[in-house]
C-alpha positions, 0 to 999 in steps of 0.5 A: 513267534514274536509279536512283530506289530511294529514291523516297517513292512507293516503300514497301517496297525488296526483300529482295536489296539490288541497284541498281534497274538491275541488279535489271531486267538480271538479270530480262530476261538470266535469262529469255533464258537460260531461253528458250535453255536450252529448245533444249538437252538436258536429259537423255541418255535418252529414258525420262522423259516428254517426251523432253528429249534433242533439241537445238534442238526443246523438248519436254514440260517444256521447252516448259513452261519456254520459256513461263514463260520468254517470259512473264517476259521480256515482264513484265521488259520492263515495268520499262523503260517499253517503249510497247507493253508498257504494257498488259501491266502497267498498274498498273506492279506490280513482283509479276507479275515476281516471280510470272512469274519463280517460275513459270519458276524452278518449272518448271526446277528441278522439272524437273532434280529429277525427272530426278534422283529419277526416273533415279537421280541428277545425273550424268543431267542434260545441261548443258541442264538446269544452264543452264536452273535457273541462268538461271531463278533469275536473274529470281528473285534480280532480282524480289526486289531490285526495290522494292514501290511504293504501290498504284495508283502502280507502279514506273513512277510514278518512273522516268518519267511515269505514263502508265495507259491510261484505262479504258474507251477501247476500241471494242467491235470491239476489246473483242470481239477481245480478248474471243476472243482470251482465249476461244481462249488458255484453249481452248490452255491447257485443250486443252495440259492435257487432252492431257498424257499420263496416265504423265506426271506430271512433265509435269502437275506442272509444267503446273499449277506454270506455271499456277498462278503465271502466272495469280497474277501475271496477276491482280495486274498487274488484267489478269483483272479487266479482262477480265472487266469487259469480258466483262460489257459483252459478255456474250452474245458472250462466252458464245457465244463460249465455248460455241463454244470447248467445241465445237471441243474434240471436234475438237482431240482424236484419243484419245475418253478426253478427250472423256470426260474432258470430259464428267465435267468439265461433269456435275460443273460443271453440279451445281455450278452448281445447288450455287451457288444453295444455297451461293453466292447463298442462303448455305445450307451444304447437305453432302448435295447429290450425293444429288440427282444420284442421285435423278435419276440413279436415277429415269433409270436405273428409266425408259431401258429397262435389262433390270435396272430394276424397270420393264424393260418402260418405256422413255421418250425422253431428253427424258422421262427428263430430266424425270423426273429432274429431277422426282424431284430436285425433289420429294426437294429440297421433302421434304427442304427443307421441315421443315428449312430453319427451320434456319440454319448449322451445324444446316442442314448437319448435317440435310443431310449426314444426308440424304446418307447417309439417301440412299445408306444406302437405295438401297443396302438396296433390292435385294429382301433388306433392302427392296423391289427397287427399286435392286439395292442395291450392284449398281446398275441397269447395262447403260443403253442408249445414248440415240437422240435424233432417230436420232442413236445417241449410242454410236456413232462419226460422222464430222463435217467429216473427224474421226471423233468417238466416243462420248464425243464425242457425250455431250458434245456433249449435255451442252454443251447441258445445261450451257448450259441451266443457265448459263441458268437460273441466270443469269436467277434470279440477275438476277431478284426472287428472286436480288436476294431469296436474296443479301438472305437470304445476308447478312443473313436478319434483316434481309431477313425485316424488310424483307418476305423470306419467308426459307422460301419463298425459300429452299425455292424455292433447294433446289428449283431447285438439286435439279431442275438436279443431277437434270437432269445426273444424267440424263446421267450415268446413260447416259454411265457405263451404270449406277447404283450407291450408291458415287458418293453420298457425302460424301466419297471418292476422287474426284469427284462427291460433296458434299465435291469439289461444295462444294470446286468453288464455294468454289474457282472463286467462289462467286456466279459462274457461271464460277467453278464451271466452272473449280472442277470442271475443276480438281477433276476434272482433277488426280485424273484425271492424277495417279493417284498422289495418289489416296489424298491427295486430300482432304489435297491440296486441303484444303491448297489450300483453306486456302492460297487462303483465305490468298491469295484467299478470294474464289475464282478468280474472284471475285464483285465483291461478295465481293472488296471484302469480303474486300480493302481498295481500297489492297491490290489492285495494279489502278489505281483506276478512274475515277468520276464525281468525277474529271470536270471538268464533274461537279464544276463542275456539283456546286459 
């Protein structure tokens, strides 16, 4: 091959003047190198998280760094039109190099500056951890040489002939197998997350660096959006196949507190979802939203048989309860609703964040004092009994297929189901008349008034609906946590849920989806559990996140196709144009 640098499919060369040659040789002997480092020892001591002092057996960050390091290999691999690799990058994107390098850059040098900081200078590095930082940079440094080809061309375009895979050539046995294996590597890489140990957060920092960097260039070389195309030709597969996956969860864990962790992730995931039809396919800004998981959550809580609720003596089945509280939820959402959403804009997510404070303001005067004896006030309605559906006492440990599954397991068993009842609800509203009708309204409500719109009611109708599924999965809450109280409700505070962290999950995984919120809420949900130490900058740190993924990828995580060709021009994305009905021989015969 010939080093064709100056090709005029070429637009831009790379910022380190290095032959094209050497560019792709030190990407591949780099990530070598990083890969061998991760077998050394990286420090003497035990005492940083992970224990890095054993050779020939990665551990902890190490690990971290072996699959950044694997992961840049395979797409450095791509530079020298391997066959079998084509797939893997098939735009031909010289950018998922450079960002998989960053990510095993990131890991590596994180990893011996904490050693340092934590254990009290260089001298506790092991010649482990200098090979693994000076191997890391070398793909960084060749990424960086390497040309930036026009969009669509990719750098094998003038190494060799193109040769994109034609989209849309698979059989379904093979999109179904692709489909699960992509089901069961995020089950890993969520199980791998969950697990890490709250004490280390060095471990966690550079999980989330990894992740962050690999999943970027992921999305440039169009790989995600081909999955997802391909999880839509097979939806109902692919969302049984995913609920399996949150099953098999309970039973890859041996500490229940994950198992808790999980079910705060899919009560915080379900309320956004109901959020998502407000925000996401209405287009209303609604800043007082986590008021209605306390509507249901109380409105539960007064129904379950506490000795502490007003009505001790009443004690309702889940299923009656449940409705309650989504009963409740939904007639605050019509009060609420119905004299102010003739308001648009900022005016509409004023009178609501109002109502969120109204909300906790006066649960928290009703203890019989400043108001009738309804709520107890601050002290809230505690000791909640566990629920007993069909004499399956949900706060006790079972034992099933061999693993002893403890309480927390059992919660959220429940609220899988929950969760898949509103993935349902949203779907088919989102897919009916009246979803075409609230995205017609989210866009333009002049002109969907115009065309016939009764923009009131269907926009009543979203805060309805959306009210009723936060009251449904405050329901569960209220048993999970044994007791009800006003501190949770408000807009914004040290940790989720509440209205600021609701918002931040649907702008953050995509609004409009329906797995873009569940990934928002989990990763909301997560960094504050395994981070302690950020607890008082939470609201700083994602603020920050927020303002460099509107930078980056204002569409969200996941993106909703709609909003992605809004906010990006075809020839900005690095994913091969597709193939349409005017690039068929018959078609345009048959058109001329």
């Amino acid at each position: 091959m010939t080093d064709t640098t100056n090709s005029p499919a070429v637009q831009e060369r790379g910022p380190v003047p290095l032959p094209l040659s050497l560019a792709r040789l030190l990407v591949v002997v780099g990530a070598v190198g990083t890969i061998a480092s991760t077998f050394l020892s990286w420090t003497w001591t035990s005492e940083f998280p992970g224990d890095l002092t054993v050779y020939g057996y990665p551990a902890g960050l190490q690990i971290l760094a072996l699959v950044g390091g694997a992961l840049t290999l395979l797409f450095g691999l791509t530079l020298w039109d391997v066959k079998w690799l084509r797939w893997l990058n098939p735009a031909g994107a010289t950018s998922p190099v450079f960002l998989t390098a960053l990510s095993a850059f990131a890991v590596c040098w994180f990893t011996g500056i904490a050693i340092a900081v934590d254990l009290g200078g260089l001298v506790n590095l092991d010649p482990g951890a200098y090979v693994a930082m000076a191997a890391s940079a070398l793909p960084v440094v060749g990424a960086l040489a390497l040309p930036h080809p026009a969009p669509g061309t990719g750098i094998r375009g003038y190494l060799t002939k193109p040769q994109l895979p034609a989209p849309g050539k698979a059989s379904p046995l093979t999109e179904r197998i692709v489909i699960t294996v992509g089901v069961a590597l995020a089950l890993v890489v969520f199980t791998y997350g969950i697990g890490i140990d709250n004490d280390a957060s060095e471990t966690f920092i550079g999980y989330l660096l990894l992740l962050v960097f690999a999943a970027w260039g992921l999305m440039h070389t169009g790989l995600v959006d081909r999955f997802a195309t391909t999880a839509a030709h097979h939806k109902g597969f692919a969302s049984a196949l995913a609920f399996v996956a949150a099953v098999i969860f309970p039973f890859t864990q041996s500490d229940d507190h994950n198992a808790n962790v999980g079910v705060n992730i899919l009560i915080f995931a379900t309320v956004a979802l109901g959020l998502n039809i407000v925000v996401g396919l209405t287009g209303l800004l609604d800043l007082g939203y986590v008021a209605f998981l306390g509507v249901g959550a109380y409105a539960a809580a007064l129904v379950s048989g506490s000795e502490y609720s007003r009505f001790s003596g009443v004690h309702f089945p889940f299923w009656a309860a449940a409705l309650t509280g989504m009963a409740a939820s939904l007639i605050f959402g019509v009060l609420i609703g119905a004299p102010t959403l003739r308001l648009r804009g900022d005016y509409l997510a004023i009178v609501t964040l109002g109502f969120g404070e109204i909300f906790r303001i006066t649960v928290n005067n009703l203890d019989g004092d400043s108001g009738p004896n309804i709520t107890r006030g601050p002290n809230g309605i505690t000791q909640i009994p566990d629920l007993n559906i069909f004499g399956f006492n949900l706060g006790e440990s079972h034992n099933i297929l061999g693993q002893n599954l403890g309480r927390f397991a059992n919660y959220l068993f429940l609220m899988l189901i929950v969760t898949a009842i509103v993935v349902l609800v949203f779907t088919r509203a989102a897919d009916s008349r009246i979803g075409r009708s609230w995205i017609a309204i989210r866009e333009d409500e002049t002109a969907a008034t115009a065309m016939g719109i009764n923009g009131f009611r269907v926009k009543l109708i979203a805060f309805a609906l959306g009210a009723s599924l936060a009251g449904l999965a405050g329901t569960v809450m209220a048993h999970v946590n044994y007791s009800v109280n006003p501190q949770p409700y408000q807009f914004a505070g040290a940790a989720p849920p509440n209205s600021a962290f609701l918002l931040a999950a649907v702008v953050l995984g995509g609004m409009g989806t329906v797995s873009g919120p569940l990934l928002g809420a989990s990763v909301l949900y997560l960094v504050p559990e395994k981070l302690q130490f950020l607890q008082n900058y939470e609201l700083f740190a994602f603020g920050i996140a927020l303002i460099l993924l509107m930078r980056f990828r204002p569409e969200g995580i996941i993106a909703n196709r709609r909003r992605q060709l809004e906010f990006h021009e075809t020839g900005q994305l690095d994913v091969p144009a597709q193939a349409t009905l005017a690039d068929d021989p018959a078609v345009t015969k048959a058109g001329a």
